[in-house]
C-alpha positions as CSV (number, residue, x, y, z in Angstrom):
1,X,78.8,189.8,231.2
2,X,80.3,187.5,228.9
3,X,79.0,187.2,225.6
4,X,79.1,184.0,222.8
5,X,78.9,184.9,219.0
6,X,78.3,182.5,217.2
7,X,80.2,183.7,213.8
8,X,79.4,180.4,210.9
9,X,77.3,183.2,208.6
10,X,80.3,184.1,208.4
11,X,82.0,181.0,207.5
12,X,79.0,178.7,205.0
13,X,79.5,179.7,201.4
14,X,75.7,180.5,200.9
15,X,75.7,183.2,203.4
16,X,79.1,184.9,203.9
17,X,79.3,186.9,201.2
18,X,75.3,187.8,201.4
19,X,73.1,189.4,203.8
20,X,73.5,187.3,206.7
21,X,77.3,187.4,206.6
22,X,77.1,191.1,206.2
23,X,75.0,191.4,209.1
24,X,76.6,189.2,211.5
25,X,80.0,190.6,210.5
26,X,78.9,193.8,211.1
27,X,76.9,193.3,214.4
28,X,79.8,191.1,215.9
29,X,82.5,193.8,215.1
30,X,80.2,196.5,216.7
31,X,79.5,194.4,219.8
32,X,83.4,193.9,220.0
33,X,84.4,197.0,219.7
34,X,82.0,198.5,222.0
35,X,82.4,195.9,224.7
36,X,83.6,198.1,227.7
37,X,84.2,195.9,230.5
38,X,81.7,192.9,229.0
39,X,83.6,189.9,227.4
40,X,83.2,188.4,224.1
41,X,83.7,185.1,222.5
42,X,83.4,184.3,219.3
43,X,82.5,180.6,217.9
44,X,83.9,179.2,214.8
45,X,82.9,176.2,213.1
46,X,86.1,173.8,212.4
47,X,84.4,172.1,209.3
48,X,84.9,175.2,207.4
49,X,88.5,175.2,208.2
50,X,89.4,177.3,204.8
51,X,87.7,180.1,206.5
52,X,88.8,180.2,210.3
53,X,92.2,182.1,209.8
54,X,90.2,184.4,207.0
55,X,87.6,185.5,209.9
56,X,89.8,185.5,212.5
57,X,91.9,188.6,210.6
58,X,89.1,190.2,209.6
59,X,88.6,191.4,213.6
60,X,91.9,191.9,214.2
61,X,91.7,195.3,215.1
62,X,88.6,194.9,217.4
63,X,89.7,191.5,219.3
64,X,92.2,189.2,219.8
65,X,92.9,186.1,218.7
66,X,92.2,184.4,222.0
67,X,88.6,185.3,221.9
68,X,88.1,182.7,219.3
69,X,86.8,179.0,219.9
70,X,86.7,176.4,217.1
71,X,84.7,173.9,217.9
72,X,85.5,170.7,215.5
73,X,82.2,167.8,215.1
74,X,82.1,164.8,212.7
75,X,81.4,165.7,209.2
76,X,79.4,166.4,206.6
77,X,76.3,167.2,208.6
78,X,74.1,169.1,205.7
79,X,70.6,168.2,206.6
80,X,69.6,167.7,202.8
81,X,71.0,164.5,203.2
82,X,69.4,161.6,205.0
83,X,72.9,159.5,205.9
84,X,74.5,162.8,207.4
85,X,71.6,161.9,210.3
86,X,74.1,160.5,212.8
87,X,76.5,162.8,212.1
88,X,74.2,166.0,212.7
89,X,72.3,165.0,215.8
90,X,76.0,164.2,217.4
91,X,77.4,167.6,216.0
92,X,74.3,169.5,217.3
93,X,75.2,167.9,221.1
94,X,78.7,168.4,220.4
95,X,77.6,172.1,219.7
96,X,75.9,172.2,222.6
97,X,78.4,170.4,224.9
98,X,80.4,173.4,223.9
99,X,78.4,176.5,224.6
100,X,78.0,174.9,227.7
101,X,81.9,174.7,228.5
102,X,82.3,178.3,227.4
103,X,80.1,179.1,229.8
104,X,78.4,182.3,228.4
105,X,75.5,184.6,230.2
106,X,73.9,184.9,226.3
107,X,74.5,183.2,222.9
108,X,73.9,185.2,220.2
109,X,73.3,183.5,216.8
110,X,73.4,185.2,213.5
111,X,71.0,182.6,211.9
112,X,69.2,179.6,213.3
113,X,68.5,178.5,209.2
114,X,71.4,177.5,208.0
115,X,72.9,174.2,207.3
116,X,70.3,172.3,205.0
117,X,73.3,172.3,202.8
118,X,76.2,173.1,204.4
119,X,78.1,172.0,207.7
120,X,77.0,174.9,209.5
121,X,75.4,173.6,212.8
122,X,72.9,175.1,215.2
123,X,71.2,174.9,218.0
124,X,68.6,176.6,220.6
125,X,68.0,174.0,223.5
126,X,71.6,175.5,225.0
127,X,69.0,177.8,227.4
128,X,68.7,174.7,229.5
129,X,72.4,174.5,229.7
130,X,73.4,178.3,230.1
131,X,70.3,178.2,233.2
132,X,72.1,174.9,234.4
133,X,75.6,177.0,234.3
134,X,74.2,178.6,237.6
135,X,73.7,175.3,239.3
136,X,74.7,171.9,239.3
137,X,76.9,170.8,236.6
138,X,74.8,169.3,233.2
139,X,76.0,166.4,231.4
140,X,75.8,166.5,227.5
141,X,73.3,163.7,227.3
142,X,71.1,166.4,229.3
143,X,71.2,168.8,226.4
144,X,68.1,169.2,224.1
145,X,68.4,170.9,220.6
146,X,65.3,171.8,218.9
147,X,66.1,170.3,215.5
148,X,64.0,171.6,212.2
149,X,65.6,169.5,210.2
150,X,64.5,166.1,211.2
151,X,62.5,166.3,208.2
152,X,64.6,168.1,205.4
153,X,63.3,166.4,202.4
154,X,59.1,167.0,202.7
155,X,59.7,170.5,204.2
156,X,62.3,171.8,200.7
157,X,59.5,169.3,198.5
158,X,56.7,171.7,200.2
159,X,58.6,174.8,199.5
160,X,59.5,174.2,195.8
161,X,55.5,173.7,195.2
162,X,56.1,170.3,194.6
163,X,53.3,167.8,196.1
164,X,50.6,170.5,196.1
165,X,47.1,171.6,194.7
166,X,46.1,172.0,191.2
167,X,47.1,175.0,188.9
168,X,46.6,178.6,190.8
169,X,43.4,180.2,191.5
170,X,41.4,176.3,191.6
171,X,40.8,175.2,194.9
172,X,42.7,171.7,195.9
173,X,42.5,169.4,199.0
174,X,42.5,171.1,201.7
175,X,41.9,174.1,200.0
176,X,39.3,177.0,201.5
177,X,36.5,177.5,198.7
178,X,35.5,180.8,197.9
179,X,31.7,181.4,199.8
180,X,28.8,180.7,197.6
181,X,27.1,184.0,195.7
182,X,23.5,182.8,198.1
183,X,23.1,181.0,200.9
184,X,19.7,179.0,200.8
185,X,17.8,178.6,203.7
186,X,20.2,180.1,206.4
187,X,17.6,182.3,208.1
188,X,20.1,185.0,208.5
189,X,19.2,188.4,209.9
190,X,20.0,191.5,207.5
């Protein structure tokens, strides 16, 4: 089997020194060290350039250099910003376009939320290209990504509580009411 890590937790500033660099350090060196016959790939991201030759050396004594891809895109492509638009969608087929070429039986991703502010880029629609591995050859314009960040601005508005009802415990459009102390007339058996 031959495996695709994709290692940019390890690489953004928000999450390599936190839990989801921790994790997906420590997963990927376990998968490569206990790898047996399978082979594994690791993908770098070459926007965080400062960081490839830091990552790399971090698994030298569980794989070799030549297991490592960088994959280089347009940049920046943080989603927080409305002009990096172009830039992302091409990165996220460019992404794709890659996976594709390194032709892996399964992708594994330490985090499919990152990048809102950051160049890390994701994405999930490769399944139609790592099916389409096993028959005819896909072109890059055939690659889908599912994208949640087509609409970056409303969804961090929504999560700062910005835009929402009034003050706690007050009911607000689109709010469910707390049921009435009697219901009049409603016939209802005991």
């Amino acid at each position: 089997m031959r495996l695709l890590v994709d290692l940019q937790g390890l690489q953004n500033a928000s999450s390599r020194s936190r839990g989801i660099g921790r994790y997906v350090r420590s997963m990927a060196r376990a998968i490569a060290r206990n790898s047996g016959e399978h082979q594994v790939h690791f993908l770098l991201n070459g926007l965080f350039q400062d960081q490839i030759d830091d990552v790399i050396s971090s698994f030298g004594d569980v794989a070799k250099p030549e297991q490592f891809h960088v994959f280089s895109m347009p940049g920046p492509t943080d989603a927080l910003r409305l002009e990096n638009g172009w830039r992302r969608a091409a990165a996220h087929t460019l992404y794709e376009a890659v996976v594709h070429d390194l032709a892996p039986d399964a992708l594994l991703i330490g985090s499919l939320f990152e990048g809102g502010n950051d160049d890390t880029v994701v994405g999930v629609g490769v399944e139609g290209a790592l099916l389409a591995s096993a028959g005819p050859e896909a072109a890059a314009g055939e690659l889908t990504g599912v994208a949640l960040d087509d609409h970056p601005v409303p969804a961090v508005r929504g999560a700062a509580g910005e835009g929402r009802g009034g003050p706690a415990g007050e009911a607000g459009a689109g709010q469910v009411h707390r049921a009435p102390e009697e219901a009049d007339g409603g016939d209802l058996a005991d």
